[in-house]
DSSP file (Angstrom, degrees, kcal/mol; ACC not computed):
  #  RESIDUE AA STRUCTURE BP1 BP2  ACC     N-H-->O    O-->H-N    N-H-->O    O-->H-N    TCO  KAPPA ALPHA  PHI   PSI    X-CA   Y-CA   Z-CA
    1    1 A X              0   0    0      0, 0.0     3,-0.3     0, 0.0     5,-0.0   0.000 360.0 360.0 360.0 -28.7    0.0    0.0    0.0
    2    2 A X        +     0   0    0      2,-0.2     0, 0.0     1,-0.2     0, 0.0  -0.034 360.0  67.5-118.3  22.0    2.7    2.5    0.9
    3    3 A X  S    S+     0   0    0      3,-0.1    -1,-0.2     2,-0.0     0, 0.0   0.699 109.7  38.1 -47.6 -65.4    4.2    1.6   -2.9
    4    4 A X  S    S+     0   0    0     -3,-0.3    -2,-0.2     1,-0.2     0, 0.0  -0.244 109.6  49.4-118.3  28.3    1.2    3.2   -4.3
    5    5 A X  S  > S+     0   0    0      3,-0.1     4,-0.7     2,-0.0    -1,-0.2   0.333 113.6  52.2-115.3   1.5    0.4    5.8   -2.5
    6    6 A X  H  > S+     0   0    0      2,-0.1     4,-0.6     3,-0.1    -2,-0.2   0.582 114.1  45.7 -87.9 -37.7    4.4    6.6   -3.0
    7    7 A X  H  > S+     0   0    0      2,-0.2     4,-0.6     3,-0.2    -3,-0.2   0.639 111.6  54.9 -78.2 -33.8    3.7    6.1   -7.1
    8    8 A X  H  4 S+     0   0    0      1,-0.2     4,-0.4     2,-0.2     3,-0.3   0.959 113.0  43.7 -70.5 -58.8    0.4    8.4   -6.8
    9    9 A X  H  X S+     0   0    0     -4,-0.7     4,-1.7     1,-0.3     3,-0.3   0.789 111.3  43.7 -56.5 -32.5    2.4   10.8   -5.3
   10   10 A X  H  < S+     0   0    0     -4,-0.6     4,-0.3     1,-0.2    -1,-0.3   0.636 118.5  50.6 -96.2  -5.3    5.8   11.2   -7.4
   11   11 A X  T  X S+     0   0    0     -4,-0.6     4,-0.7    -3,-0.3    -1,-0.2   0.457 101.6  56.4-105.4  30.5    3.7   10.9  -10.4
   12   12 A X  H  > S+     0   0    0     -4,-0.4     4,-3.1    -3,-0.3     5,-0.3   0.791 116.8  46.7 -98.6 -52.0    1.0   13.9   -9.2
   13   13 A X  H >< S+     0   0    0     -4,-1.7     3,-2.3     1,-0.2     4,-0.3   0.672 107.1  48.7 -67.5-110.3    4.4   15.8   -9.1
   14   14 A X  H 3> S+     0   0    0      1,-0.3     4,-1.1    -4,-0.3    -1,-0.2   0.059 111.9  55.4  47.3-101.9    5.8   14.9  -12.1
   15   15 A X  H 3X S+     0   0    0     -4,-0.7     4,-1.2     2,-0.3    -1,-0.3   0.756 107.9  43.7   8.2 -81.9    2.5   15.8  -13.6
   16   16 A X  H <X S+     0   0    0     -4,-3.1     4,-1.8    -3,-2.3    -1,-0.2   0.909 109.4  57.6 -82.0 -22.3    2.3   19.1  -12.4
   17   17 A X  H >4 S+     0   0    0     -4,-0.3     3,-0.7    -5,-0.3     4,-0.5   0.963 104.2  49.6 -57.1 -27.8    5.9   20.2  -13.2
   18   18 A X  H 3< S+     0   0    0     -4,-1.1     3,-0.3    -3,-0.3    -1,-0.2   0.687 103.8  61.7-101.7   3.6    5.8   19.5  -16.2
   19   19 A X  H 3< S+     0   0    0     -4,-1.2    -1,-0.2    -5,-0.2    -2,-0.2   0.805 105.4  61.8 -56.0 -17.4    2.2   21.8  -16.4
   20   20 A X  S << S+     0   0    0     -4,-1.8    -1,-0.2    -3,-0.7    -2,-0.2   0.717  70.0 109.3 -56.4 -50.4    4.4   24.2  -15.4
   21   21 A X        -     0   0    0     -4,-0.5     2,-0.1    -3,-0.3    -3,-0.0  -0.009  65.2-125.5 -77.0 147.7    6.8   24.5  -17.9
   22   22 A X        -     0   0    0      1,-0.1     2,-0.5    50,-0.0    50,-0.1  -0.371  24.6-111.7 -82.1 142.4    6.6   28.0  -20.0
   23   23 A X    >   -     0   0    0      1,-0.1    48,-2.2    -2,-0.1     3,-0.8  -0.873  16.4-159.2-100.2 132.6    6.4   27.9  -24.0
   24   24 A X  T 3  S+     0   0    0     -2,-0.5    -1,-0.1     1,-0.2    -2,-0.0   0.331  89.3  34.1-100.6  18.2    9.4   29.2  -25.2
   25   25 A X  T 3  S+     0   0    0     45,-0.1     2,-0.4    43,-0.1    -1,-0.2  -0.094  77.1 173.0-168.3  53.1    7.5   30.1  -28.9
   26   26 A X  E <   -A   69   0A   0     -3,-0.8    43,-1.1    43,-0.7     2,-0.4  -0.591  18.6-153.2 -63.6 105.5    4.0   31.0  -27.8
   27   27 A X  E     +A   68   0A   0     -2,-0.4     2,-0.5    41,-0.2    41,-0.2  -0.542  20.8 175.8-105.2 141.7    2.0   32.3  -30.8
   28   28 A X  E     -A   67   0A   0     39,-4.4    39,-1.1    -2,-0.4     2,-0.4  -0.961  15.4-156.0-141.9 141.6   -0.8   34.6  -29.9
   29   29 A X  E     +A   66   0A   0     -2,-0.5     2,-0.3    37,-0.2    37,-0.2  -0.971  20.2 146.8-122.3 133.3   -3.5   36.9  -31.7
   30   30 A X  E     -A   65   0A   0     35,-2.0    35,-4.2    -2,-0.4     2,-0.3  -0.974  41.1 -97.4-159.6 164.4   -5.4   39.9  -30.8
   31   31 A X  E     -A   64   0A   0     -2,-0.3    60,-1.9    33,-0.2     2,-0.4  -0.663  33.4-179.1 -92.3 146.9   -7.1   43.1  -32.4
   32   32 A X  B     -C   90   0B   0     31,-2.5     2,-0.4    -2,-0.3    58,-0.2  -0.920  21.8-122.8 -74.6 121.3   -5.5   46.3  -32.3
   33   33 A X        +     0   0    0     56,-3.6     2,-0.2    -2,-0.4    56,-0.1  -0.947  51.8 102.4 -99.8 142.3   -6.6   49.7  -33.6
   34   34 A X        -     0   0    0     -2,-0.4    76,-0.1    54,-0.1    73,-0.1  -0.653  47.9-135.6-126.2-171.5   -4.8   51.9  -36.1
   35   35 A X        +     0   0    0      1,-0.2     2,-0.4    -2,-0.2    72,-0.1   0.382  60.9  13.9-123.7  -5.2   -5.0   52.8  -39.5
   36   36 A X  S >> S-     0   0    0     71,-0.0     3,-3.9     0, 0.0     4,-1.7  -0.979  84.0 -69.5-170.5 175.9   -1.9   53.0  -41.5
   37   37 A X  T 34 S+     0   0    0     -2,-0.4     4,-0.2     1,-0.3    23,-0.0   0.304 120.0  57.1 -60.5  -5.3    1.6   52.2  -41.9
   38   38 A X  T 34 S+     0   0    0      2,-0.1    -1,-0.3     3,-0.1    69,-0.1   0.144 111.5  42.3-108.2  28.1    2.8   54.5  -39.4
   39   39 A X  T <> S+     0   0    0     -3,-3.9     4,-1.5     3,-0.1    -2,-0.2   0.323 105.4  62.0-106.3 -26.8    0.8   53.0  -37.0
   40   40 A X  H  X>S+     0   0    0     -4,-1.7     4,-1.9     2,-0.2     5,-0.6   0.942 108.5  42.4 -61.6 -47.1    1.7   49.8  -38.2
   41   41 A X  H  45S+     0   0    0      1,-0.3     4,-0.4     2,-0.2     5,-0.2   0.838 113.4  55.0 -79.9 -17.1    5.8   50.5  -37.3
   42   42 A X  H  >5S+     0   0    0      3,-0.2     4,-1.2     2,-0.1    -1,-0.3   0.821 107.3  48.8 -92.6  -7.1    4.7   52.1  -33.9
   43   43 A X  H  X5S+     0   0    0     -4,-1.5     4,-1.7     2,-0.2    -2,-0.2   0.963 119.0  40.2 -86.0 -50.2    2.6   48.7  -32.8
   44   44 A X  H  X5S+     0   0    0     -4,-1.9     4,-2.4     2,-0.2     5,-0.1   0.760 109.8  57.0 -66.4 -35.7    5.5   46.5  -33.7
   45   45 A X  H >><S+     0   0    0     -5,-0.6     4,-0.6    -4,-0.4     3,-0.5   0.996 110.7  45.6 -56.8 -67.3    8.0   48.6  -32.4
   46   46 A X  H >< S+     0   0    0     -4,-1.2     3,-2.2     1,-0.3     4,-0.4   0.905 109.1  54.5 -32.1 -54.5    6.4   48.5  -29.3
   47   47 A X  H >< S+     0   0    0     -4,-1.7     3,-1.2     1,-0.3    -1,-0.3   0.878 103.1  51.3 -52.4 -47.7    6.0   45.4  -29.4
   48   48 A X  H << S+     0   0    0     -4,-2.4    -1,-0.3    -3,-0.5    -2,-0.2   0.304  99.3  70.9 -53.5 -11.6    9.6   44.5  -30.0
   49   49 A X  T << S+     0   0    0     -3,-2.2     2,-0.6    -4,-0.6    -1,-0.3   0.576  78.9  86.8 -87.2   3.9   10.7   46.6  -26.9
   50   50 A X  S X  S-     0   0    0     -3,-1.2     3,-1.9    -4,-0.4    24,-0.1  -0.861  92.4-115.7-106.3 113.3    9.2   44.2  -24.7
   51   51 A X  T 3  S+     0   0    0     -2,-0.6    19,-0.1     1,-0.2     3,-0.1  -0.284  91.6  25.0 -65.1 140.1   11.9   41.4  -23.9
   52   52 A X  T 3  S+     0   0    0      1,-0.2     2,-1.0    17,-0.1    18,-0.8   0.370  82.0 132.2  97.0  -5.0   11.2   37.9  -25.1
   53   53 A X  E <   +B   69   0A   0     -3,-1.9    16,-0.2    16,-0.2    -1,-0.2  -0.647  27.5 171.2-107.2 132.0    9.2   38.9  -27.6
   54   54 A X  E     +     0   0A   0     -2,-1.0     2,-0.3    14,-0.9    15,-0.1   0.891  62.5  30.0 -59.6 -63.9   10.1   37.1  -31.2
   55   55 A X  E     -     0   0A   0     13,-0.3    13,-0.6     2,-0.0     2,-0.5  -0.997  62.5-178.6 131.5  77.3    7.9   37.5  -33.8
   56   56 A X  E     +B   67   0A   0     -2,-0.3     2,-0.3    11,-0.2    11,-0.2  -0.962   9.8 167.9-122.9 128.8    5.4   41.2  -34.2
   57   57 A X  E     -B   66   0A   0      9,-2.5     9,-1.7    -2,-0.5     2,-0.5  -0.992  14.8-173.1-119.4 124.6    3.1   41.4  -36.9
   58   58 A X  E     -B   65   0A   0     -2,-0.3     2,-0.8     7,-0.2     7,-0.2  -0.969  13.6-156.3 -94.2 125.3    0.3   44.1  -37.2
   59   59 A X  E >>> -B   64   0A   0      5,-2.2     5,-1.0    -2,-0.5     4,-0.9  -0.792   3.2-154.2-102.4 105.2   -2.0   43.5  -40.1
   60   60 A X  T 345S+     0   0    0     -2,-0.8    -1,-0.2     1,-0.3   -26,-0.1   0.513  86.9  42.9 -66.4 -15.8   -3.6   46.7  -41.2
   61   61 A X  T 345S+     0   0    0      3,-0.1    -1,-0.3     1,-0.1    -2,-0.1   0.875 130.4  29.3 -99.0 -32.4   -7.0   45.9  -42.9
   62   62 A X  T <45S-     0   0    0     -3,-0.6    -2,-0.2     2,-0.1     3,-0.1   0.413  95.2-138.9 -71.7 -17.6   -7.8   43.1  -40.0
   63   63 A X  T  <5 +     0   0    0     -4,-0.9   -31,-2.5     1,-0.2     2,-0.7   0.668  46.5 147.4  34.0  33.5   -6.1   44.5  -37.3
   64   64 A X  E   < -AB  31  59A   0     -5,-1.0    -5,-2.2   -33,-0.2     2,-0.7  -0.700  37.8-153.8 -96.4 131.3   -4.9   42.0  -36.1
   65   65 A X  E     -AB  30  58A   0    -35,-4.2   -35,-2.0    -2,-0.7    -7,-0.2  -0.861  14.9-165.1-104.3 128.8   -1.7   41.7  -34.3
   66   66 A X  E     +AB  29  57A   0     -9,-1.7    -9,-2.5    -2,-0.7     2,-0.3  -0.657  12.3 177.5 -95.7 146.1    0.3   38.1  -34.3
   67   67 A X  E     -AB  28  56A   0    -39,-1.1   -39,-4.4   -11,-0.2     2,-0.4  -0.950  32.3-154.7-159.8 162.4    3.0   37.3  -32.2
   68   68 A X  E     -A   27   0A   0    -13,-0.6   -14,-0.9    -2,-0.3   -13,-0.3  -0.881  28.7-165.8-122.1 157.4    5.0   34.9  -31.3
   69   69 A X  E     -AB  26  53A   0    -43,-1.1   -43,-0.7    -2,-0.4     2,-0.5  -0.744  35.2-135.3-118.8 165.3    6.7   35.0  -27.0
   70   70 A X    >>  -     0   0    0    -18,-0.8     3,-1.9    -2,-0.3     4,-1.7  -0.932  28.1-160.7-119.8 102.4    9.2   33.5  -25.4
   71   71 A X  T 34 S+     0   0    0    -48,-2.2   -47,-0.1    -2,-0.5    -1,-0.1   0.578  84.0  67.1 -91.7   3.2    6.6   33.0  -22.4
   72   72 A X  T 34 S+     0   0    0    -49,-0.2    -1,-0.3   -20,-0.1   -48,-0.1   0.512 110.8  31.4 -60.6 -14.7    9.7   32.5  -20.3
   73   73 A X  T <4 S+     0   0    0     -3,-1.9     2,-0.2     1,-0.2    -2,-0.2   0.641 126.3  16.4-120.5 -62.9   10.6   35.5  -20.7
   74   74 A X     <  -     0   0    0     -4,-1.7     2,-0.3   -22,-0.2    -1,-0.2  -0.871  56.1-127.4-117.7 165.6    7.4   37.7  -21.0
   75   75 A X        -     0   0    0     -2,-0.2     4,-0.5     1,-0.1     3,-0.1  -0.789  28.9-125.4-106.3 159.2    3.3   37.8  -20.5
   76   76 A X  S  > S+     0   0    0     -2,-0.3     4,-2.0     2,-0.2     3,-0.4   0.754 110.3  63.4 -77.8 -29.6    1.3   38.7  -23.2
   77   77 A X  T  4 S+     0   0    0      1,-0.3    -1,-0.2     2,-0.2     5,-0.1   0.681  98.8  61.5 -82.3 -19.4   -0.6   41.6  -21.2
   78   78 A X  T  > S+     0   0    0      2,-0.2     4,-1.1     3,-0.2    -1,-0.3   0.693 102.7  50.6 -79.7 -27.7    3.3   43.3  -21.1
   79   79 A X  H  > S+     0   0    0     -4,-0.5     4,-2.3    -3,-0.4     3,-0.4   0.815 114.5  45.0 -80.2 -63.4    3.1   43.4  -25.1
   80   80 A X  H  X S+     0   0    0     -4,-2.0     4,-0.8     1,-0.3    -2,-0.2   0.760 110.1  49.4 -58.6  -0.2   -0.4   45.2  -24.7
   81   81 A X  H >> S+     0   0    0      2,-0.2     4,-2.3     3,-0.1     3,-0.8   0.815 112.9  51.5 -88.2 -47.7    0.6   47.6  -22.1
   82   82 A X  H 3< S+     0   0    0     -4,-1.1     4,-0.5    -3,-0.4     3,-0.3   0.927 112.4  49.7 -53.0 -41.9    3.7   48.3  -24.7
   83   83 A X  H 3<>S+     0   0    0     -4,-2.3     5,-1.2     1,-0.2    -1,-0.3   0.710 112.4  42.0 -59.1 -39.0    1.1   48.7  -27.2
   84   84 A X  H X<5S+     0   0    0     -3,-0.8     3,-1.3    -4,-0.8    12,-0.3   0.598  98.9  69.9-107.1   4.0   -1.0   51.1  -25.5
   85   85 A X  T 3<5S+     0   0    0     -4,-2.3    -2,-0.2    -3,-0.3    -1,-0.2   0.650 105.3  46.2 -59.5 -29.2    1.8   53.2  -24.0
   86   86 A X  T 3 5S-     0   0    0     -4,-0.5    -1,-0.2     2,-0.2    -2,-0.2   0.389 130.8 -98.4-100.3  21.3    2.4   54.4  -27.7
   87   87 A X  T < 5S+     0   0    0     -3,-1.3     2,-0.4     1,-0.2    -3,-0.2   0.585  83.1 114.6 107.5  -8.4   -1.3   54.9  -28.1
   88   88 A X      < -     0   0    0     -5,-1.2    -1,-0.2   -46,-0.1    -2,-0.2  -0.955  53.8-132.4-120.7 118.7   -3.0   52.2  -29.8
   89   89 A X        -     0   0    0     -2,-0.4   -56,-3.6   -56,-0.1     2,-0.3  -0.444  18.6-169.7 -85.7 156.4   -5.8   50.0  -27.7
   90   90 A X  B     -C   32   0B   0      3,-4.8   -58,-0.2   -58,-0.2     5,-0.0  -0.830  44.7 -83.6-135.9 177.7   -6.3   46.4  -27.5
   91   91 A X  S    S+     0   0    0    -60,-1.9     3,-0.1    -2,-0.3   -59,-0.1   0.494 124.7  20.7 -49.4 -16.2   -8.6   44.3  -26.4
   92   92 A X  S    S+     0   0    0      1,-0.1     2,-0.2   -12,-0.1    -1,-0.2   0.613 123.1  71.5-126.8 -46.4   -7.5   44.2  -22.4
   93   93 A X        -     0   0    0    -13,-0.1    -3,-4.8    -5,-0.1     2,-0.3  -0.856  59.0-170.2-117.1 154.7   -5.8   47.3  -22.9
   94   94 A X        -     0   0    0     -2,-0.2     2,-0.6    -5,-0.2   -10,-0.1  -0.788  28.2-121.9-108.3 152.3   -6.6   51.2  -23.5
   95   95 A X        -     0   0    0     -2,-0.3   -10,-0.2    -8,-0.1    -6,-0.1  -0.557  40.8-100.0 -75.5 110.8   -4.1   54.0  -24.4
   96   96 A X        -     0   0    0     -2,-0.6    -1,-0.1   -12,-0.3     0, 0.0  -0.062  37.0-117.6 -39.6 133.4   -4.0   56.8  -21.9
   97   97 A X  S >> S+     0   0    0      1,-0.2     4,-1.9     3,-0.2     3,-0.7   0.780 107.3  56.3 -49.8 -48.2   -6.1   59.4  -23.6
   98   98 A X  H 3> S+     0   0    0      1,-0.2     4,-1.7     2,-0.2     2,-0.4   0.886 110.6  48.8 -54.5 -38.3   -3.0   62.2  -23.9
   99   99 A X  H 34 S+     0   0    0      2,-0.2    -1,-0.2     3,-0.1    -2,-0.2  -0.085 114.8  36.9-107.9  45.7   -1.2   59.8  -25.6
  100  100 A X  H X4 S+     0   0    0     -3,-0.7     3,-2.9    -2,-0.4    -2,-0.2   0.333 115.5  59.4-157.1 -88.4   -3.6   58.6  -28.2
  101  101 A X  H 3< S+     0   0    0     -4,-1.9    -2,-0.2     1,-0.4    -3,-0.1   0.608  99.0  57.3 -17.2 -71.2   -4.7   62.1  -28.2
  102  102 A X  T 3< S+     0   0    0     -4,-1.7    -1,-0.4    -5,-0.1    -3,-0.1   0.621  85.3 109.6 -18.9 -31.6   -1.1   63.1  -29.3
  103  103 A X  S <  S-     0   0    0     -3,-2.9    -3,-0.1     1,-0.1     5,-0.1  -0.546  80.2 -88.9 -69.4 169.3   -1.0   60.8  -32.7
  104  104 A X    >>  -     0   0    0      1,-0.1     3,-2.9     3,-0.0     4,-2.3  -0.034  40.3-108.0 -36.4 146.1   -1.0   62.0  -35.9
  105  105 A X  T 34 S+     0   0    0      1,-0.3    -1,-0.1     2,-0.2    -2,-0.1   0.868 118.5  50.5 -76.0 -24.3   -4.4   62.6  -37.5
  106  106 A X  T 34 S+     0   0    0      1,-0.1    -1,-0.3   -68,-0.0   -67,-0.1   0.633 110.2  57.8 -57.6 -18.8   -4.3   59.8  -39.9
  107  107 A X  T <4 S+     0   0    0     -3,-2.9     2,-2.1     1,-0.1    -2,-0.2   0.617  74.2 105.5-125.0 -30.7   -3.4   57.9  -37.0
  108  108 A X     <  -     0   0    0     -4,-2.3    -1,-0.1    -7,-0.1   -20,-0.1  -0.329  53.7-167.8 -64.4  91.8   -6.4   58.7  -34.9
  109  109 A X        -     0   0    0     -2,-2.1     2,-0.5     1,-0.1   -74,-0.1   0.270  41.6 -90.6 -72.8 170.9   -8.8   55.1  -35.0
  110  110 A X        -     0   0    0    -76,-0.1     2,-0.1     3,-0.0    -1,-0.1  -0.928  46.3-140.3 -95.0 113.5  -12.6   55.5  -33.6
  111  111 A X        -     0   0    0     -2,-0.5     2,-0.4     1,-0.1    -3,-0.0  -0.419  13.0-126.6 -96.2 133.1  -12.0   54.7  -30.0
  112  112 A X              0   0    0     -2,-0.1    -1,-0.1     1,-0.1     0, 0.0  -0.863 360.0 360.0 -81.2 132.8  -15.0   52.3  -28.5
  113  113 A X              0   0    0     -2,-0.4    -1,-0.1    -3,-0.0    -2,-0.0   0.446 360.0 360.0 -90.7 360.0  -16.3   53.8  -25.6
């Protein structure tokens, strides 16, 4: 009895270490707002200041931004904070209002209230 309750146990651990473990090439999607191509090089530029991240794509007619993490490294909600620090909202996060306020006027999306 004290075998398998010894077996239960080191493979419960087992188990959850290896739930643990971080994906080192974590591909993720979410919308963005902007509108053109100099919104496009400030969303990936952001994105790219954030260590760990691999892979930033903003797609302008979808708005969708792809990326890929090194989630060892970073959380995904530290690329949308990056994102909305230069002004551009995402789904979790919004851009402080001065600094969205502040873009260029081609660059000013229709903000959801």
């Amino acid at each position: 009895m004290k075998k398998v309750l010894l077996f239960v146990i080191l493979f419960g651990c087992t188990f959850l270490a290896q739930s643990q473990t971080k994906n080192k090439n974590a591909k993720h999607s979410f919308e963005v707002n902007g509108n053109c191509d100099q919104c496009q090089k400030r969303i990936q530029k952001a994105a790219f200041s954030v260590s760990g991240v691999k892979m930033a794509m903003w797609d302008i007619e979808t708005h969708q931004m792809t990326v890929i993490i090194n989630e060892e490294k970073c959380e995904l909600l530290a690329v949308k904070q990056a994102i909305a620090k230069v002004g551009h909202d995402s789904d979790e996060v919004k851009a402080p209002d001065e600094v969205y306020q502040n873009l260029h006027g081609c660059c000013l999306y229709e903000r959801v209230k």
